[in-house]
N, C-alpha and C positions, 0 to 999 in steps of 0.2 A: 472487705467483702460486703459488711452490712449496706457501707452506703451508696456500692454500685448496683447491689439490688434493687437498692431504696429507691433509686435515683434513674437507674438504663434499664433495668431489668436483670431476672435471671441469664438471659441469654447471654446479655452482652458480657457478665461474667463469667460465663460458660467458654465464650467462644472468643474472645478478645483481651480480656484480664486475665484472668487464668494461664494462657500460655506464655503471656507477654511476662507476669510474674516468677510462671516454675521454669521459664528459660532465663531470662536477662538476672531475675535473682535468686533462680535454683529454689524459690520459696513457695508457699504455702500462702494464701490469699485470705483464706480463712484467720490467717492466726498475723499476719502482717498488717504493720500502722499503717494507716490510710495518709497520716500527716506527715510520719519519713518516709515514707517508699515517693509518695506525689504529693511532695510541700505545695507546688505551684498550684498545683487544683483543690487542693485542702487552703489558700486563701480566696481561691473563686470561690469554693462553696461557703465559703465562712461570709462571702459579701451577697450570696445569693437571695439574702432573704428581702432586698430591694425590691422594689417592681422590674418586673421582666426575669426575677431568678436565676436560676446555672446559665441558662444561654445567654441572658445580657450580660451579666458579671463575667464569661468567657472572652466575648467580643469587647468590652471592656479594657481586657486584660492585653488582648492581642495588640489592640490598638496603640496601649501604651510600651508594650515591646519593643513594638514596632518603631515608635519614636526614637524610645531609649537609644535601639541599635542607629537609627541616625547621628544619633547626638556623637558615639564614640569615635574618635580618631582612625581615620582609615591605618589599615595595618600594612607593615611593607611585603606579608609573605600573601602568594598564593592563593587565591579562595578557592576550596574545592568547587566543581559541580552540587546544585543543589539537588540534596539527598543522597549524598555520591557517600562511598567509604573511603577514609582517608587511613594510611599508617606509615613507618616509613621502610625506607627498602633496606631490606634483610630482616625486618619483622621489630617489634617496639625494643627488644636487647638492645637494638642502636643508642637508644635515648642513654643506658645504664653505663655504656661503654661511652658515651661523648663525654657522661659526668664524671668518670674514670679521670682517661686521658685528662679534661678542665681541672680537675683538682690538680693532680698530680701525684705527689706522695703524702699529699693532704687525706686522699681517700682511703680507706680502711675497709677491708673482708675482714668477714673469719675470727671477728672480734664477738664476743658476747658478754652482756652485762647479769653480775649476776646479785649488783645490789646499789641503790641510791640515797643517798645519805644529803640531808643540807642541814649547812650548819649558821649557828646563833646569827655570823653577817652576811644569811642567805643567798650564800654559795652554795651550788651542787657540787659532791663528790659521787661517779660512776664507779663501783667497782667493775675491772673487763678480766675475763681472762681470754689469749688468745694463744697461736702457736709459739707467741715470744715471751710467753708465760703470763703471770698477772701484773695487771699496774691499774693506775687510778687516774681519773681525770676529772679536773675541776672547772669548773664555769659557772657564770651567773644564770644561766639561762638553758633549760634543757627542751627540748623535743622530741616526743616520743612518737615514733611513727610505727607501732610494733599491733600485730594482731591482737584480739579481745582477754586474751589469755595468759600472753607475754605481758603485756600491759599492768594486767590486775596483777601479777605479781612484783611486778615494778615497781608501782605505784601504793598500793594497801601499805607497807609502811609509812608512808609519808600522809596519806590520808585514805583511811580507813575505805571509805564511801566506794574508791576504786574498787574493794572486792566485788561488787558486783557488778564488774564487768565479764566478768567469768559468767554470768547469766548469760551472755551475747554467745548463740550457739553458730554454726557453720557448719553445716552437714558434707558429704564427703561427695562430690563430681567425678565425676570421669570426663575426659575431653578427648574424643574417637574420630583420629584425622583417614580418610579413604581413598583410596581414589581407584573410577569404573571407567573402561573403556566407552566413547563418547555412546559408543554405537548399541550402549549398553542401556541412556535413556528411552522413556517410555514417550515418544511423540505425542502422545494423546494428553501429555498431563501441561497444565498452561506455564510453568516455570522454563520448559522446554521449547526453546526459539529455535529453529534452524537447526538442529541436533547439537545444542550446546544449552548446558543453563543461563537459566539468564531471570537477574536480579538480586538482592539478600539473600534468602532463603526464605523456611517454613517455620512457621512454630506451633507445636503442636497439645490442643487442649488437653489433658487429663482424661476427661471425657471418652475419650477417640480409644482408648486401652490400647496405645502404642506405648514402647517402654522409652523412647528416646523420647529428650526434651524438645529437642528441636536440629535442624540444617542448619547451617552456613553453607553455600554455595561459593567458597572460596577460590575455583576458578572464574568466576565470575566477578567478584568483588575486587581479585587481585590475579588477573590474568598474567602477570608476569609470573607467577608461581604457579602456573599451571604448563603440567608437561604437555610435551604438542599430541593430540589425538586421545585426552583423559578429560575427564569434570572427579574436580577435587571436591569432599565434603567432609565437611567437620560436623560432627555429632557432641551435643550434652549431654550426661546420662545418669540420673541420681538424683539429688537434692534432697529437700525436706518430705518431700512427698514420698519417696524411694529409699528410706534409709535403709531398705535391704543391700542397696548398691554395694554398702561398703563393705562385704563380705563376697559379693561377688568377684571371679577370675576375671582375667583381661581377654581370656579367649571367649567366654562366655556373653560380655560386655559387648565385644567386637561382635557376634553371631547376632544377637539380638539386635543392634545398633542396623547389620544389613538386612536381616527382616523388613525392619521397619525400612530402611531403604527402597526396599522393592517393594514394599504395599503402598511407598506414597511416590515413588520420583521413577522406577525402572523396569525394564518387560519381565515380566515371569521366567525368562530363561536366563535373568544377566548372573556373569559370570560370579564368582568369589572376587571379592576386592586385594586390593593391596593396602597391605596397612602399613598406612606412612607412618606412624604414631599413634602412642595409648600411652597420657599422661593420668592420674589419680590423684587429685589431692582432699587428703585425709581431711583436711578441715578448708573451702574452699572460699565460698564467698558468705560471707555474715548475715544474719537475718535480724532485718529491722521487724522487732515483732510487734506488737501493742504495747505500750508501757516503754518502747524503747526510747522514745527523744525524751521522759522525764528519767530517763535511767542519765543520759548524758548529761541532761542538765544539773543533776544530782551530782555524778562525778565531775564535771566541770567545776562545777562551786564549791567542791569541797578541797579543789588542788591550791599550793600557795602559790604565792606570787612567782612569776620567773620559772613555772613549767605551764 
């Protein structure tokens, strides 16, 4: 936050950082690192102090992207539309269910680890237990893909430094899917093309004292999941700014999510939605706060070889 002030101004923080951060990562702008949240622009501005500053060092930077992406191997799949949203059909579980199937009976649910051990010729042993009761597994080489909390318990036996990962907090979301008869949008509002939405969505500042984080206009992004004669919307609801959220009802979440519907996208008389879905999760997406990339680097250097 210091250095978009510093740097664009209040407003631009007001009206373009701010939502872009308490939606995309449910966070707090104030209290989030400017070097993890946007590495890329925290090395422009670390080269700005050249002649011609942020905007040269910007242009700069683009320029050599720009190369780079020449330089790489044409790929054999698909290129979306530029600016397009891409995912795959029946929603990203596909991907989880390909790597299923790929494995075979290689792959494992339902397994939990509940201690890891390496020994003198630094091999890991996993203790798991699962529904075939407990067993162990050994390998040179382990990888941990598990949330900030799972993790530092995992890890703090074998190097202490992991307990502060448990610092790494994740405030609690809601994810509020709807869907409004077409005839229900407010023509007047400019996301409205032809009585259908039309683009991303909205994100919306803190500022504005609406309770939702923001829109996805997912009949629009992914019209094939859009039933004939409705405009689908997905609502964020909560994050680091709202930790009231996580004591709030689903029915209460749903009311306030279509408030805010109708004061920014629908006519004063549209209907009650249908609610497709109201998922919560308790701990959602991670906040990279200030201090967070020497926290990694801290637990990074203190893990041994072969994790």
């Amino acid at each position: 936050a210091d250095f978009i002030s510093r740097t664009l101004g209040a407003e631009v923080l007001d009206k373009i950082v701010d939502p872009f951060i308490s939606t995309v990562y449910t966070g707090d702008p104030q209290r989030m690192s400017f070097k993890s949240v946007f590495p890329a622009i925290k090395r422009i501005a670390d080269d700005a102090g050249q002649p011609g500053g942020l905007l040269r060092s910007f242009i700069t930077s683009r320029i050599a992207a720009k190369k780079a992406k020449q330089d790489v191997a044409p790929s054999s799949l698909p290129a979306p539309p530029r600016g397009a949203s891409a995912s795959l059909k029946g929603g990203l579980v596909k991907l989880a269910s390909a790597a299923v199937e790929y494995l075979g009976d290689a792959a494992r649910s339902g397994w939990a680890v509940t201690s890891l051990t390496r020994a003198d010729d630094g091999c890991y042993t996993a203790r798991i237990t699962s529904a075939g009761g407990e067993r162990t597994v050994t390998a040179k080489t382990v990888v941990v893909a598990a949330p900030s909390g799972p993790a530092s318990s995992i890890l703090a036996p074998l190097a202490p430094a992991a307990q502060r990962l448990s610092e790494v907090t994740s405030p609690p979301v809601f994810a509020v899917t709807l869907s409004y008869p077409s005839s229900a949008l407010d023509p007047a509002r400019p996301c409205s093309a032809g009585g259908e939405l039309e683009g991303f969505g909205v994100l919306v500042p803190r500022s504005e004292s609406l309770n939702s984080l923001g829109f996805q206009f997912i009949s629009s992004m992914f019209p094939d999941r859009r039933p004939a004669g409705e405009e689908v919307l997905l609502s964020y609801f909560g994050g680091a700014q709202n930790p009231g959220a996580a004591e709030m009802a689903e029915e209460e979440v749903v009311r306030l999510v279509h408030a805010d519907a109708k004061q920014m996208l629908l006519t004063p008389d549209a209907p009650e939605p249908k609610v497709l879905s109201v998922r919560k999760w308790d701990k959602a997406i991670p906040q990279y706060n200030v201090g967070h990339s020497q926290l990694m680097e801290e637990v990074r250097g203190a893990l041994p070889e072969g994790l």
